[in-house]
mmCIF file as gemmi writes it, N, C-alpha and C atoms, coordinates in Angstrom:
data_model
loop_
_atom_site.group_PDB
_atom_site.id
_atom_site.type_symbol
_atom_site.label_atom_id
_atom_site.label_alt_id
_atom_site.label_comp_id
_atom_site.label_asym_id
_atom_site.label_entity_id
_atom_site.label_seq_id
_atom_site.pdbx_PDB_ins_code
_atom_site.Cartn_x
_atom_site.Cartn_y
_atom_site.Cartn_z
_atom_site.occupancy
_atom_site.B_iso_or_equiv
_atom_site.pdbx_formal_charge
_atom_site.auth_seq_id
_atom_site.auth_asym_id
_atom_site.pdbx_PDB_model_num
ATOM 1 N N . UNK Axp A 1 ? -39.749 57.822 -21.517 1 0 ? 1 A 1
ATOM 2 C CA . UNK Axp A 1 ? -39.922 58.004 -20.096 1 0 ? 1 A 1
ATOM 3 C C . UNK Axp A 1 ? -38.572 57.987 -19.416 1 0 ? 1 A 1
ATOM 4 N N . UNK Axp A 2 ? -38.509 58.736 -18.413 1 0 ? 2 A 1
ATOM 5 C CA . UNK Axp A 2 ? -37.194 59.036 -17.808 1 0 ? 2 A 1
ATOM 6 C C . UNK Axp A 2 ? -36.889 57.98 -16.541 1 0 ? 2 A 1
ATOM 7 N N . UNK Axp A 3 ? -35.689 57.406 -16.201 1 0 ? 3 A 1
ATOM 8 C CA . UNK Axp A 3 ? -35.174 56.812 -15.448 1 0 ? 3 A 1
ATOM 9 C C . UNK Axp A 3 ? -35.519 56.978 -13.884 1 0 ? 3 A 1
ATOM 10 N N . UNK Axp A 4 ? -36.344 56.619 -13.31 1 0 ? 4 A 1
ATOM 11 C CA . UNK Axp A 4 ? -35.793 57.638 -11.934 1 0 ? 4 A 1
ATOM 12 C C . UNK Axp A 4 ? -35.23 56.083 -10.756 1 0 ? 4 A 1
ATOM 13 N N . UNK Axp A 5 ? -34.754 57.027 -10.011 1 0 ? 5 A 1
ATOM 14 C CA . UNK Axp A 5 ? -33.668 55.916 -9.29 1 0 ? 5 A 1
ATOM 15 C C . UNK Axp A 5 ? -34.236 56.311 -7.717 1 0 ? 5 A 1
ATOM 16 N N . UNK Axp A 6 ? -33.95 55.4 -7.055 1 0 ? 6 A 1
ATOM 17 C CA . UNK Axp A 6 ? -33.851 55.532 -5.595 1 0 ? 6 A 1
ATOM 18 C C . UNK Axp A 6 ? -32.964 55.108 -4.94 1 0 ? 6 A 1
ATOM 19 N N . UNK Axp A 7 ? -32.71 55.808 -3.929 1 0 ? 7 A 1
ATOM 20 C CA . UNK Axp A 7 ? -31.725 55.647 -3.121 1 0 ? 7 A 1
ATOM 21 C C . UNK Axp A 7 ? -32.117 54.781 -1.833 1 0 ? 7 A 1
ATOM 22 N N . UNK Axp A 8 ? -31.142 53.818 -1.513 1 0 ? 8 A 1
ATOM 23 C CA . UNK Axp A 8 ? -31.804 52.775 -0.575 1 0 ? 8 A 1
ATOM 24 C C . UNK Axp A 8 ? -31.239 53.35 0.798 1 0 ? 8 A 1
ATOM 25 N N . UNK Axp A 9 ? -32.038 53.324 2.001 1 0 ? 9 A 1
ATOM 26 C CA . UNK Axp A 9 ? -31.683 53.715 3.271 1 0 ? 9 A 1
ATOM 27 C C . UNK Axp A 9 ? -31.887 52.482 3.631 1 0 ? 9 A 1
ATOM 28 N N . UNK Axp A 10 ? -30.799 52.663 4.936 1 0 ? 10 A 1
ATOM 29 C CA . UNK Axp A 10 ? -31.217 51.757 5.744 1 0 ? 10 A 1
ATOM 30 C C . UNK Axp A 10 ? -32.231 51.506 6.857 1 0 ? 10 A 1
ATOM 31 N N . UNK Axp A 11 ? -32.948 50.015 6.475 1 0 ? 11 A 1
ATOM 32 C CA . UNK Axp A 11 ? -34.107 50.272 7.91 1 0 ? 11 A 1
ATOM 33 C C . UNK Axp A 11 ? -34.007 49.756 8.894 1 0 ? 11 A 1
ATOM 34 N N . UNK Axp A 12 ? -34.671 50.432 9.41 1 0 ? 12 A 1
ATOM 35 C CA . UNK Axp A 12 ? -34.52 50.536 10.919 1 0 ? 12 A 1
ATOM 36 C C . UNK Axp A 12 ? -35.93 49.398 11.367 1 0 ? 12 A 1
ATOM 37 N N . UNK Axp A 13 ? -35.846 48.743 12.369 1 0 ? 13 A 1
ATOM 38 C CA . UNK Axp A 13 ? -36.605 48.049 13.018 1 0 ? 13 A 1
ATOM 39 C C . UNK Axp A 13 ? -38.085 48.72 14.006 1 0 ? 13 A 1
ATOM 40 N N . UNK Axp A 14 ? -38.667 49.052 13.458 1 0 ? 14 A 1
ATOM 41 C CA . UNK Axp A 14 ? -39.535 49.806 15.081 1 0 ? 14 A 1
ATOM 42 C C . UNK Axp A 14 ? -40.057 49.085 16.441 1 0 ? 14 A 1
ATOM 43 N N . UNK Axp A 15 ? -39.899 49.686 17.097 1 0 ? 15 A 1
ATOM 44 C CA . UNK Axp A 15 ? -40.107 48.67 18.583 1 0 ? 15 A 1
ATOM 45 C C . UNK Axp A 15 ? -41.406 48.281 18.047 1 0 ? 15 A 1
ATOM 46 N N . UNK Axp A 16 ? -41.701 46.889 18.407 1 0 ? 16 A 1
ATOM 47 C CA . UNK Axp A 16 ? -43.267 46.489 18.617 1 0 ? 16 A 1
ATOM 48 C C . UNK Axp A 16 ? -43.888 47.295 19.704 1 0 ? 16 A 1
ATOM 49 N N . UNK Axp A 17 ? -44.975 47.608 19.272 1 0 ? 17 A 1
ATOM 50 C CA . UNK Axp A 17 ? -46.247 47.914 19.528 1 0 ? 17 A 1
ATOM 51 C C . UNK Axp A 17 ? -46.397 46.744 20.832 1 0 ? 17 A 1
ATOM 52 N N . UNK Axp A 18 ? -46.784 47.67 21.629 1 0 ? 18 A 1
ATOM 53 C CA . UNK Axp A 18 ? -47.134 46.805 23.333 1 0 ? 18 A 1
ATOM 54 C C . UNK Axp A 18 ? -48.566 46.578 22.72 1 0 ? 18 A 1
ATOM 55 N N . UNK Axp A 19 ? -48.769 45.25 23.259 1 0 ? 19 A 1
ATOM 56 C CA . UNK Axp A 19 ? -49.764 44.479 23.189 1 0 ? 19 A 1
ATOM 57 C C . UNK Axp A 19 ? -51.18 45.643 24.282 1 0 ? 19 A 1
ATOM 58 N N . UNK Axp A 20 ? -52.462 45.684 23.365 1 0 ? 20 A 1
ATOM 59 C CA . UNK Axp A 20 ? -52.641 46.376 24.347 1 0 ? 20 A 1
ATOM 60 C C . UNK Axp A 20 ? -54.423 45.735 24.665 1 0 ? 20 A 1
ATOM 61 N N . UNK Axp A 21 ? -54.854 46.152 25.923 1 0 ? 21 A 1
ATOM 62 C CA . UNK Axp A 21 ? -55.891 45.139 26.306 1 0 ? 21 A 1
ATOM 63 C C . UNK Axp A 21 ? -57.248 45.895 25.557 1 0 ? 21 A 1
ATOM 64 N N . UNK Axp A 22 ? -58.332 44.89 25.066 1 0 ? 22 A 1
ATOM 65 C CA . UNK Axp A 22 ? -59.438 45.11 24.204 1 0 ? 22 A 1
ATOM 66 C C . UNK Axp A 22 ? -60.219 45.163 24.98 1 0 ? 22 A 1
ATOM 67 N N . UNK Axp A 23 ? -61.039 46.91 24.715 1 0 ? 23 A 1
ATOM 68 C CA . UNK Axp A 23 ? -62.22 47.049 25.553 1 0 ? 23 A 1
ATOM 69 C C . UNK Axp A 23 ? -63.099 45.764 25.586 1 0 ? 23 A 1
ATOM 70 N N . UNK Axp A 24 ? -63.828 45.696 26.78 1 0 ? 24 A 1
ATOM 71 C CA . UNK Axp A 24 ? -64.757 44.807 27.033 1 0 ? 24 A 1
ATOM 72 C C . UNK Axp A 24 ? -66.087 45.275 25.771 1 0 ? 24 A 1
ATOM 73 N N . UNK Axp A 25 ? -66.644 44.113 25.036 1 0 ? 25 A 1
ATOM 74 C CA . UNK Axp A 25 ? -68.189 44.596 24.299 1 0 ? 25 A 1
ATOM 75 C C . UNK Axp A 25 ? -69.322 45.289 24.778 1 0 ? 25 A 1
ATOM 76 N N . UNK Axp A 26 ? -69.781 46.106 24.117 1 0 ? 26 A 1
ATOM 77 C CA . UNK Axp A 26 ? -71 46.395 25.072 1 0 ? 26 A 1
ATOM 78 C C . UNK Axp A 26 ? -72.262 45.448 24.913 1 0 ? 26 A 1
ATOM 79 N N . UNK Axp A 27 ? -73.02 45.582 25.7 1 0 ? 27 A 1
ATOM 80 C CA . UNK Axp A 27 ? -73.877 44.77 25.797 1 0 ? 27 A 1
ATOM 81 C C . UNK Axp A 27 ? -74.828 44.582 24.101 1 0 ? 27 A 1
ATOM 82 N N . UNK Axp A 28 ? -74.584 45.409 23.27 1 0 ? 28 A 1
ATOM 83 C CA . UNK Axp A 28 ? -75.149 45.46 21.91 1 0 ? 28 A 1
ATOM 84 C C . UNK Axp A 28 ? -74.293 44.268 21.35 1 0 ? 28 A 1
ATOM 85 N N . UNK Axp A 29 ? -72.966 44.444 21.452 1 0 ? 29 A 1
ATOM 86 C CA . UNK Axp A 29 ? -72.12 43.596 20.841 1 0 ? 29 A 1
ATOM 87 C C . UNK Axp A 29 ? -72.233 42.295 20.785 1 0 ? 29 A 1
ATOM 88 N N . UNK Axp A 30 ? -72.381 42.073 22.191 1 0 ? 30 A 1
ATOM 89 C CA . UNK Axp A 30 ? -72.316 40.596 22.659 1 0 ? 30 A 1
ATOM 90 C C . UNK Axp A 30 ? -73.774 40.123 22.062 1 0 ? 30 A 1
ATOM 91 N N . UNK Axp A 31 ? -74.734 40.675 22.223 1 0 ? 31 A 1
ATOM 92 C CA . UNK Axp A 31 ? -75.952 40.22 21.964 1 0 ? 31 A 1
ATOM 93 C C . UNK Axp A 31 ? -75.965 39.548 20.642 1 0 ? 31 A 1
ATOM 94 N N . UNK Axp A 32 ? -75.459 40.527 19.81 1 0 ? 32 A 1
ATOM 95 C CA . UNK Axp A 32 ? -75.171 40.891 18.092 1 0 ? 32 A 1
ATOM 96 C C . UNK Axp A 32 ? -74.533 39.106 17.791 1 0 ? 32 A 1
ATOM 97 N N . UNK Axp A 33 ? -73.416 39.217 18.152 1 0 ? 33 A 1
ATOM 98 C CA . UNK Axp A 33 ? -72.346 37.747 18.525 1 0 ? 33 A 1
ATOM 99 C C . UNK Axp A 33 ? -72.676 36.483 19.148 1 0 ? 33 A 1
ATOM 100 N N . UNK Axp A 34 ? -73.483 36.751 19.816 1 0 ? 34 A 1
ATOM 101 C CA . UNK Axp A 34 ? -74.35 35.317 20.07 1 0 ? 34 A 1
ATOM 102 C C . UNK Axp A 34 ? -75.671 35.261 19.174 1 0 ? 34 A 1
ATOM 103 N N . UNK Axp A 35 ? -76.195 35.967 18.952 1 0 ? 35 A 1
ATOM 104 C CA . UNK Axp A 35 ? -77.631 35.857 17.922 1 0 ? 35 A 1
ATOM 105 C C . UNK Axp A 35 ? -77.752 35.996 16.414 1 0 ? 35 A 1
ATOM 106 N N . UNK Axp A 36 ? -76.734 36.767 16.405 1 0 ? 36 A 1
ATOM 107 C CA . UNK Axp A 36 ? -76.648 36.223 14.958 1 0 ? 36 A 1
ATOM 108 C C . UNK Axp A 36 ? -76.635 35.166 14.087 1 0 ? 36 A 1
ATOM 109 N N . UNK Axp A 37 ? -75.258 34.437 14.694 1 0 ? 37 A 1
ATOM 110 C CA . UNK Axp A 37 ? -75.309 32.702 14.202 1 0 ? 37 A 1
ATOM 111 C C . UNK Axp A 37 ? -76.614 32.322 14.75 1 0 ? 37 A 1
ATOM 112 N N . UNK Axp A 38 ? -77.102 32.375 15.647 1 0 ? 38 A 1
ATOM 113 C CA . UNK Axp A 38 ? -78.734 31.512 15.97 1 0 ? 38 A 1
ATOM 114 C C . UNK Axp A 38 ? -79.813 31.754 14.744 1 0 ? 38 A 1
ATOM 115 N N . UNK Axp A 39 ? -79.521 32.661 14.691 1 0 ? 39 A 1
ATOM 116 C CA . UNK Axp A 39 ? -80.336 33.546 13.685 1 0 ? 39 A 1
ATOM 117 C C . UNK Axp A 39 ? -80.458 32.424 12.086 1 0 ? 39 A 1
ATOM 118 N N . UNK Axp A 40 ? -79.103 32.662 11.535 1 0 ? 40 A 1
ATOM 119 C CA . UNK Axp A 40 ? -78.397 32.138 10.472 1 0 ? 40 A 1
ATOM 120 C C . UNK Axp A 40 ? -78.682 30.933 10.581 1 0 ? 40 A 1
ATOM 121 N N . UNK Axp A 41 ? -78.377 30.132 11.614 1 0 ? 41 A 1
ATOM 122 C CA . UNK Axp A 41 ? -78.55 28.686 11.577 1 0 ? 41 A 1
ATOM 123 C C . UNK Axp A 41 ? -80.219 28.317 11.647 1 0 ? 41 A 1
ATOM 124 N N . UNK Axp A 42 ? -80.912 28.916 12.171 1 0 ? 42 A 1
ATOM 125 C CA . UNK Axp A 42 ? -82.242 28.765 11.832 1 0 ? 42 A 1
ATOM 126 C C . UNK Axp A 42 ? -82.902 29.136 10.752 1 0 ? 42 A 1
ATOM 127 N N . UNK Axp A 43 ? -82.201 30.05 9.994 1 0 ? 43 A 1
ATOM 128 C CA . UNK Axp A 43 ? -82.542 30.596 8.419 1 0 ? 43 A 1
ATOM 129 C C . UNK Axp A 43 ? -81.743 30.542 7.529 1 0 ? 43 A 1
ATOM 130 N N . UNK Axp A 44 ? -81.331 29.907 6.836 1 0 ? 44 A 1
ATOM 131 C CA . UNK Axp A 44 ? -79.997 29.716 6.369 1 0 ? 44 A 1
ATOM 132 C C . UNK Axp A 44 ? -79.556 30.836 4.67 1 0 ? 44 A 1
ATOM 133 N N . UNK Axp A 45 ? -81.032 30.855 4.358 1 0 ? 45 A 1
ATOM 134 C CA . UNK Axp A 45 ? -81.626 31.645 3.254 1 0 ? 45 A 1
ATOM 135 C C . UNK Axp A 45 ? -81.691 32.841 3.097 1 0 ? 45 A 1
ATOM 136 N N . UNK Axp A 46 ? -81.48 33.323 4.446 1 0 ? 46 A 1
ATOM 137 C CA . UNK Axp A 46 ? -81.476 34.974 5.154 1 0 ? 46 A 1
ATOM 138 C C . UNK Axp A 46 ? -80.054 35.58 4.703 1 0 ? 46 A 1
ATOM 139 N N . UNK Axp A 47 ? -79.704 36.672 3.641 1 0 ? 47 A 1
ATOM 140 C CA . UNK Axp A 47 ? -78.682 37.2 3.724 1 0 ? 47 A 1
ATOM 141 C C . UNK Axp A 47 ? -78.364 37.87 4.897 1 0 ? 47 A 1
ATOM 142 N N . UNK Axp A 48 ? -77.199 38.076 5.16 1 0 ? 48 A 1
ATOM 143 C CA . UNK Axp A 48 ? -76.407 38.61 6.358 1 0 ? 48 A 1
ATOM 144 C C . UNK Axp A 48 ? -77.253 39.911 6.731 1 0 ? 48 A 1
ATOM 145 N N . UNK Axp A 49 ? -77.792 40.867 5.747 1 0 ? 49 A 1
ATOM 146 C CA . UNK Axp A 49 ? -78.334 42.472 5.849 1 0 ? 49 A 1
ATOM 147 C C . UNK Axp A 49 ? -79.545 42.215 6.555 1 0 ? 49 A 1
ATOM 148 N N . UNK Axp A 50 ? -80.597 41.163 5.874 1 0 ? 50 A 1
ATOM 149 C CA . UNK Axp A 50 ? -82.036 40.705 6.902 1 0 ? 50 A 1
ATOM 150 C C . UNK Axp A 50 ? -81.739 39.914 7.987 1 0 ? 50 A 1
ATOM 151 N N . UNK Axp A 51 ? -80.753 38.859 8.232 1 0 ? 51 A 1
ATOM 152 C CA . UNK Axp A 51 ? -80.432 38.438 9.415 1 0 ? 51 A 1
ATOM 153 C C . UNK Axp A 51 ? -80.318 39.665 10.452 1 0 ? 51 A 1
ATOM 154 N N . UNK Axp A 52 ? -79.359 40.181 10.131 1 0 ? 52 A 1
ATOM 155 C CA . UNK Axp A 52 ? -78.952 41.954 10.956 1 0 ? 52 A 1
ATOM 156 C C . UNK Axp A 52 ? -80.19 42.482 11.464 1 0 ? 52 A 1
ATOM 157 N N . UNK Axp A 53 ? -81.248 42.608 10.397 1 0 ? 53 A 1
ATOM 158 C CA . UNK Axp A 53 ? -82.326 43.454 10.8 1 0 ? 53 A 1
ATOM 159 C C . UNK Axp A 53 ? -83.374 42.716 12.142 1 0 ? 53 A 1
ATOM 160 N N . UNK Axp A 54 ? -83.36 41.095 11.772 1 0 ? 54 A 1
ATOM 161 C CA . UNK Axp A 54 ? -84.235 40.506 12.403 1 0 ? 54 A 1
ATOM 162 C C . UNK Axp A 54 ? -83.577 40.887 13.888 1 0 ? 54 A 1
ATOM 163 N N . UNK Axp A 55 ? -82.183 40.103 14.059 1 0 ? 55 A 1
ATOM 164 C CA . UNK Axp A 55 ? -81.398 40.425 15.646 1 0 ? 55 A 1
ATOM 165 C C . UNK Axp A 55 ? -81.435 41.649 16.251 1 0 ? 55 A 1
ATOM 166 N N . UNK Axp A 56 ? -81.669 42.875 15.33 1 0 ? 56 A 1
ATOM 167 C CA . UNK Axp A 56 ? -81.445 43.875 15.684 1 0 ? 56 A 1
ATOM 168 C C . UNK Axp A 56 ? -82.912 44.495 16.27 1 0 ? 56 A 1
ATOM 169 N N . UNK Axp A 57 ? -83.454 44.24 15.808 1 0 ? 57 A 1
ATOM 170 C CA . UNK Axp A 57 ? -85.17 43.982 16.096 1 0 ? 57 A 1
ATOM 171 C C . UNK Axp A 57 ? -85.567 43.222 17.397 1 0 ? 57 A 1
ATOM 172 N N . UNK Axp A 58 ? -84.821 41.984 17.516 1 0 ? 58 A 1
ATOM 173 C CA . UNK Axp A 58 ? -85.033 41.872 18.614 1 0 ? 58 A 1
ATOM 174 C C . UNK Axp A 58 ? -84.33 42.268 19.806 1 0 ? 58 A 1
ATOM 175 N N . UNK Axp A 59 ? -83.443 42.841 19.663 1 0 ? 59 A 1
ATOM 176 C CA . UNK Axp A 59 ? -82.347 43.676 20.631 1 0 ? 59 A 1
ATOM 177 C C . UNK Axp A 59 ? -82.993 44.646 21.499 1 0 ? 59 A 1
ATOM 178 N N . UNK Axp A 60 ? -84.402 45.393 20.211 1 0 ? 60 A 1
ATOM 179 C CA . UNK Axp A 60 ? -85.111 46.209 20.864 1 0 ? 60 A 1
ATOM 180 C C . UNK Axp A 60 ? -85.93 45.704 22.037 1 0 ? 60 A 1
ATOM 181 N N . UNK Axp A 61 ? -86.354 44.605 22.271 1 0 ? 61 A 1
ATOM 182 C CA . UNK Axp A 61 ? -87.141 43.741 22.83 1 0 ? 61 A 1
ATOM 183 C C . UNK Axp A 61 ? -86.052 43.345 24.003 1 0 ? 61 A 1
ATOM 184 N N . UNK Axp A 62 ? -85.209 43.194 24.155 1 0 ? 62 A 1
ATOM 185 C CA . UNK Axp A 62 ? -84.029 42.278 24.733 1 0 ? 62 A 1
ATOM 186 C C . UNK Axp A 62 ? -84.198 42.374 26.294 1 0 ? 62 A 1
ATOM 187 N N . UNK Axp A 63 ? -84.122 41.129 26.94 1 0 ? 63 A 1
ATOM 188 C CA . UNK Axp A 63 ? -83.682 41.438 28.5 1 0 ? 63 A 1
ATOM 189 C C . UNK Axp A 63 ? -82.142 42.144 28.529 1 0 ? 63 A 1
ATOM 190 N N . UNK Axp A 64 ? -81.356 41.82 27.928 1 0 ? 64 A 1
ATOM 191 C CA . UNK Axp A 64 ? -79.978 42.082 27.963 1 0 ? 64 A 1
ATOM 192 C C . UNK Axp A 64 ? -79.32 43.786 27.249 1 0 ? 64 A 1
ATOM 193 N N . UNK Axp A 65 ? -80.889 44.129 26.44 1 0 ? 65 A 1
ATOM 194 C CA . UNK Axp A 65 ? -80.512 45.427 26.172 1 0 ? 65 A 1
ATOM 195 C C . UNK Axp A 65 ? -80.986 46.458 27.653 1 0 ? 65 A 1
ATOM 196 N N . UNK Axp A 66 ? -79.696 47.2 27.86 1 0 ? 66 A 1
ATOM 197 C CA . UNK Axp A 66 ? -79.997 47.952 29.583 1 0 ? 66 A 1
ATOM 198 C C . UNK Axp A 66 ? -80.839 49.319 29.378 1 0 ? 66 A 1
ATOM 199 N N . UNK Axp A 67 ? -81.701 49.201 27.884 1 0 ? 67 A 1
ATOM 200 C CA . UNK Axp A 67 ? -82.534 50.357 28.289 1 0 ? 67 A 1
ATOM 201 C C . UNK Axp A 67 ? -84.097 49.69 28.861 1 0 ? 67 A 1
ATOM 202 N N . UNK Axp A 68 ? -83.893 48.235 28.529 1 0 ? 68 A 1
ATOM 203 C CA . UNK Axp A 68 ? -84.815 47.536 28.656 1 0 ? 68 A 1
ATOM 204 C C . UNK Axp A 68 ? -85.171 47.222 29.954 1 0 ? 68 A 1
ATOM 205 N N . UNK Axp A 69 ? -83.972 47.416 30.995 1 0 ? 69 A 1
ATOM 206 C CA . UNK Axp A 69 ? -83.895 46.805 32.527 1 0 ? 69 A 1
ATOM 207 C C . UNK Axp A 69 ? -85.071 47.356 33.307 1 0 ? 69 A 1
ATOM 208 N N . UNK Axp A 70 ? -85.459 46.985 34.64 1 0 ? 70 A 1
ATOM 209 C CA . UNK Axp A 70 ? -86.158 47.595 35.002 1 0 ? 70 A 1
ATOM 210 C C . UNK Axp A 70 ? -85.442 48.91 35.989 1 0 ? 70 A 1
ATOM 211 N N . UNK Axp A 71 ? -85.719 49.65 36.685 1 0 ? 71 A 1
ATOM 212 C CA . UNK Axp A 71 ? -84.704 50.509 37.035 1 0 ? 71 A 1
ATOM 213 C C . UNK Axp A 71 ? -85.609 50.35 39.002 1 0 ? 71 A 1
ATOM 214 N N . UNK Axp A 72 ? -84.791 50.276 39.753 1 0 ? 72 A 1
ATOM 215 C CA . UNK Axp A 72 ? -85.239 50.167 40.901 1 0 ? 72 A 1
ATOM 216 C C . UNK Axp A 72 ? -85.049 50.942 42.114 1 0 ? 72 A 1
């Protein structure tokens, strides 16, 4: 097998990356993030995939999901 070599450059520093602000969650998210652990801690036996399904199940149901709102 043949030798191969590299040649070293010099590096350069890149400006940091501006800090930048994180969309707000949507209302799925947040739901997801608070109910899940409720979920878990009341079932502890529940892998993460049926936990998912149960929260997500009830999401459909949700006061907090906005297809659910009433519209006035």
């Amino acid at each position: 097998m043949g030798k191969t070599t590299t040649t070293r450059t010099e590096t350069r520093s890149k400006p940091k990356a501006e800090v930048k602000e994180k969309k707000p969650l949507s209302a799925y998210n947040r739901f997801m993030k608070t109910e899940l652990p409720k979920i878990k801690a009341e079932k502890p036996d529940l892998d993460h995939k049926e936990a998912f399904k149960l929260v997500a199940q009830a999401w459909k149901s949700s006061t907090e999901n906005p297809k659910n709102q009433k519209q006035e």
